[in-house]
N, C-alpha and C positions, 0 to 999 in steps of 0.2 A: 430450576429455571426451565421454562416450557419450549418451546419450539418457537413459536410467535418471538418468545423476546429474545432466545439466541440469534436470529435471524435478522434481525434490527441493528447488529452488531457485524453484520457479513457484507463484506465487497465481495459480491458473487464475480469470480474470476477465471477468465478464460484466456490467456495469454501465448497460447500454442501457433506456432509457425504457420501450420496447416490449418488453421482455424478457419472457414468458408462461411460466409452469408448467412448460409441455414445456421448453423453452428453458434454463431453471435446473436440470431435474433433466437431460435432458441433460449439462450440465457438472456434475454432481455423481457422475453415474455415470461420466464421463471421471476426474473428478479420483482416483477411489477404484481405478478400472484401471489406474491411470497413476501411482498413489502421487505426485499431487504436492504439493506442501508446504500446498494451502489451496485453498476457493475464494472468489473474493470478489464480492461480489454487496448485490444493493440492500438497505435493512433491512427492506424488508417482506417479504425473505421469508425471514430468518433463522430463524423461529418453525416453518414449515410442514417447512424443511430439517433440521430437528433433528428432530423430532414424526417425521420419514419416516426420517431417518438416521440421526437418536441420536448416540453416537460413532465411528461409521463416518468422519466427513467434518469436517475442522478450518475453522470457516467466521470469515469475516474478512468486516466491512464497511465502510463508509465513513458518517461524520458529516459535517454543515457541506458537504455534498461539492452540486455542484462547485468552488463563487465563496469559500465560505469566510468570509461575511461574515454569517451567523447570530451572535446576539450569545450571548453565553458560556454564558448558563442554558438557551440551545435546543440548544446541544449534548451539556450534559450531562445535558439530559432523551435526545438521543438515544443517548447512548451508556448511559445506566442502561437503557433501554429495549432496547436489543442486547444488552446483557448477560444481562438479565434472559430474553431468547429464546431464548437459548444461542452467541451467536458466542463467540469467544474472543481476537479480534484487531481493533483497531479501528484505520482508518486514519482521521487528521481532517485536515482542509485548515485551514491558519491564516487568519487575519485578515489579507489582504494589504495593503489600506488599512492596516491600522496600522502594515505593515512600511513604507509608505511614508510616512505619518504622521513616520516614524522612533520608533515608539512601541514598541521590542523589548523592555523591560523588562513591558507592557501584551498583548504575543505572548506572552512565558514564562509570566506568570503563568496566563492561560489553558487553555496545555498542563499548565501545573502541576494545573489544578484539575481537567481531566479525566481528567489521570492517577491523579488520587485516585480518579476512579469505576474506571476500570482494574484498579484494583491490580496481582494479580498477571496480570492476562492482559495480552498486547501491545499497544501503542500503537507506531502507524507515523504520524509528521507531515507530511506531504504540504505542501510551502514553495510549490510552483508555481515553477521557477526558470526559466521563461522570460519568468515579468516579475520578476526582480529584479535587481538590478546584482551585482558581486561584493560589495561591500560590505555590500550585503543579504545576500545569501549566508551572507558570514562570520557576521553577527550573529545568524541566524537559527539554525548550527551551534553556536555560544553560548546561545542560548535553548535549542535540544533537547536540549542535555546537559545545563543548568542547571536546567529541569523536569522530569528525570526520566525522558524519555521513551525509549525502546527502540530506536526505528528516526530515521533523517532517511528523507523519501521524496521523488523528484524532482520528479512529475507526476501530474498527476489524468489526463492523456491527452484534455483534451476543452479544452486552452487552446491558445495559437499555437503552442507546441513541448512537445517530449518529453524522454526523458533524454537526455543526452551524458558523455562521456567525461568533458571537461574539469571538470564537476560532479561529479563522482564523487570527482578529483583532488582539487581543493579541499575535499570534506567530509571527507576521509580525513585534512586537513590539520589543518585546526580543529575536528573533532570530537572532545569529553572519552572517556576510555578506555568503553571497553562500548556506545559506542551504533552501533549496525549501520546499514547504508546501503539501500534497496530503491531501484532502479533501473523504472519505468514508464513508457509514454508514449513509440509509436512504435519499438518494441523486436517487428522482423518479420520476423525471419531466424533461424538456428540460431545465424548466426557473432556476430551482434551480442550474444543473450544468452550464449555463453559468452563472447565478452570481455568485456561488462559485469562476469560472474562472476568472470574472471581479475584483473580490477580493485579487486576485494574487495566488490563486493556480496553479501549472503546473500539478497536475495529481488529476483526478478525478477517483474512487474506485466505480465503479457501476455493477452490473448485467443486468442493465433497458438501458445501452443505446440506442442500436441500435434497439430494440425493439419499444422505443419511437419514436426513427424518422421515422421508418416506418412505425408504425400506423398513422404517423402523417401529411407521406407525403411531409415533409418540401422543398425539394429539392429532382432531378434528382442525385439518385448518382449512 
């Protein structure tokens, strides 16, 4: 796979506290040279990235993000509030306590609700699978296709671990037909996002893309 097509597969991502003006457009004028699939970045500055880009740049943010434990109506204040800026792709991190709760019927319906603010733009559900058991896992690939949602996603990238394989394996298993997989979190090589991609992920979650191919030289882009 060349550099052009892994690229196509990358929410170029910048999510850091400290993140400044330069710093996001930066990656906005990377993502629009580099044609990659998105970029995704904090929600305060979805508003300023549209006003400057319009539809030049497909921008994707994150709710509830990072711990996931904002209660239901803060997230759907922020996801009508993203929308309303101009993103188009909302990643949200679940309720991990309730997954531990054992409360999955009380996870779905959550995602359920903010996928009504959604509608038709995307929803990416970020589970955090480095604190959950398989068991969780499964239940959680049952809530994400059961509410509706678009993507299962592996990692917010700011917990104790990132994506893995083996995760990837298991979603493919018990996830209902249409729901895509995004892969993030510790993804800092060329060879890992294309086999993540060979794996059947359609969106790769990295900061390191284009950085890689071009220290790397892979190709004329």
């Amino acid at each position: 796979m060349d550099a052009r097509e892994i690229l196509k597969y990358v929410d170029h991502t910048l999510l850091k506290a400290f993140a400044t003006w330069e710093d996001i457009k930066l990656l906005c004028d990377e993502a629009i040279e580099y044609k990659t699939a998105s970029v995704c970045v904090p929600p305060c500055y979805i508003k300023k990235i549209n006003e400057a880009y319009n539809d030049k740049i497909n921008i994707c943010t994150v709710i509830g993000f990072p711990l996931g434990y904002s209660v239901t109506e803060a997230k759907i204040s922020e996801c009508t509030q993203a929308i309303k800026g101009g993103a188009n792709e909302i990643d949200m991190v679940i309720n991990i306590a309730d997954v531990k709760n054992k409360e999955y019927k009380k996870v779905e319906e959550e995602i359920s609700a903010v996928k009504k603010v959604t509608g038709n733009k995307i929803l990416k559900v970020i589970v955090e699978t480095c604190y959950l058991t398989e068991e969780e896992k499964i239940a959680m690939c049952k809530a994400v296709t059961d509410a509706g949602a678009d993507y299962i996603k592996t990692s917010t990238g700011f917990g104790t671990g990132g994506a893995v394989l083996e995760d990837v394996k298991l979603f493919k298993k018990y996830l209902g037909e249409g729901v895509r997989i995004k892969a993030s979190g510790g993804i800092k090589t060329l060879e890992d996002m294309e086999t993540f991609i060979n794996e059947g992920c359609s969106r790769i979650g990295t900061s390191s893309a284009i950085k890689l191919i071009n220290d790397a030289n892979s190709v004329n882009l």
